[in-house]
C-alpha positions, 0 to 999 in steps of 0.5 A: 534050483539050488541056491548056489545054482541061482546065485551062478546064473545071476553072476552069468547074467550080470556078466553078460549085461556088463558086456554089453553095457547095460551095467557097470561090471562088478570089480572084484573085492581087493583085500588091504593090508596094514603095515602094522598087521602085515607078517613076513608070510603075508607079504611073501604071498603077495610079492616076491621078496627075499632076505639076503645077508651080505653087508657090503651093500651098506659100505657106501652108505656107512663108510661115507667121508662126512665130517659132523660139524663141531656143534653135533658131538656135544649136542648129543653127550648132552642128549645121552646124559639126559635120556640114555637110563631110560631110552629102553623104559620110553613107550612109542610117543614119549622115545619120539618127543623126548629122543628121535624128534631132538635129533631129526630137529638137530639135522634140520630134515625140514628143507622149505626151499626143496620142499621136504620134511619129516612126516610122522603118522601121515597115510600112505597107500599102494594099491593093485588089483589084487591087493591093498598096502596101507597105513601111518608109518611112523616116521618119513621123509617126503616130499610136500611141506603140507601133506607128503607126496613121494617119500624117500625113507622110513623109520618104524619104531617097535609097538608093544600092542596086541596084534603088531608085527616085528617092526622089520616086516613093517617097515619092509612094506613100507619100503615095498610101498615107496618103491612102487609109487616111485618106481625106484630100484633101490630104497632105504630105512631104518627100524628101532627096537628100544636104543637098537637101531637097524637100516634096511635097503630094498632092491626092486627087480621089476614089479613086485619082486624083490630083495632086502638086506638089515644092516648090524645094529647100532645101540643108541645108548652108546655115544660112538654108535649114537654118532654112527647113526647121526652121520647114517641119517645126514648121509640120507639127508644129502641124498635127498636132496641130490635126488631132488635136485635130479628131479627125481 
């Protein structure tokens, strides 16, 4: 008997032994995938997923009536003038301490009475039965004080590393993530190349199929886009918590 003969009668045999409750059955081996490491190609293997390109989707989100309080304008002139020369020079931690973290803290993402704030490198996991979506998005908001546990949006900064995807198709399997562990339709995020940021919505059909869309970019060097993407990040505030508040 051949080797690979042997090896089918045994899978046959443990077959039938786990039929009738001798052994536990053996589950086939899910294969995990990292945000990080995870391409276009790949993720349409898994899922159905489709780009689409049609910014009217950002209208709502983009041309919303919010007034920045008096206090926002000056705080971030005087952000630009310390940071804008070298915002493109920054490598990952030192854009976050000395940029990003300034903002997020100046919008105030952590809500103790709705019990909400900003995670950075926390795990998240979505897991089938034919597939693993796993790792430490950079940014999200969560809820949870101590440890997240439903997120409502992401932010993926761009890696220079050996091996790292395009941060689009990172923080599209972030987004994938969030809107099966929710069971949301829509779901939103950002992404940030240098002082490039771009926002991303995600529509969910059914389970594990999908279209997104990548709004323009704003340059966050520039004092007028800079303000754009203050108010764009209040507006998700605002959304949180009205979504919260529905108990959602």
């Amino acid at each position: 008997m051949t080797n690979k003969a042997q090896a089918k009668r045994i899978e046959e045999l443990e077959r039938l032994l786990a039929l009738n409750g001798i052994i536990e059955e053996k589950k086939p081996k899910v294969t995990s995938y990292s945000f990080s490491k995870t391409s276009y190609e790949k993720l349409k293997e898994l899922v159905d997923v489709e780009k689409e390109f049609n910014n009217d989707v950002f209208s709502d989100w983009f041309n919303s009536d919010i007034k920045l309080n008096d206090n926002v304008e000056p705080f971030l002139v005087e952000l630009l003038a310390e940071e804008a020369l070298v915002l493109n020079d920054y490598n990952e931690e030192d854009l976050k301490m000395y940029f990003l973290s300034q903002i997020f803290n100046h919008i105030k993402f952590k809500i103790m009475d709705k019990k909400v704030r900003f995670f950075s490198e926390e795990n998240l996991s979505y897991e089938t039965d034919k597939f693993i979506l796993n790792g430490s998005p950079d940014f999200f908001i969560a809820r949870g004080i101590v440890k997240p546990q439903k997120p409502y949006f992401f932010i993926q900064e761009f890696k220079q590393e050996k091996g790292s995807t395009d941060p689009e198709y990172q923080l599209l399997a972030e987004l994938i993530c969030g809107a099966e562990l929710n069971d949301w339709r829509f779901i939103k995020g950002a992404f940030i190349k240098g002082v490039q940021w771009r926002f991303m919505i995600l529509e969910r059909f059914e389970k594990h199929k999908y279209q997104y869309f990548v709004s323009p970019s704003f340059d966050s060097s520039k004092i007028d886009d800079l303000k754009k993407i203050y108010k764009n990040l209040i507006y998700i505030k605002n959304e949180v918590i009205e979504m919260i508040d529905r108990g959602e």
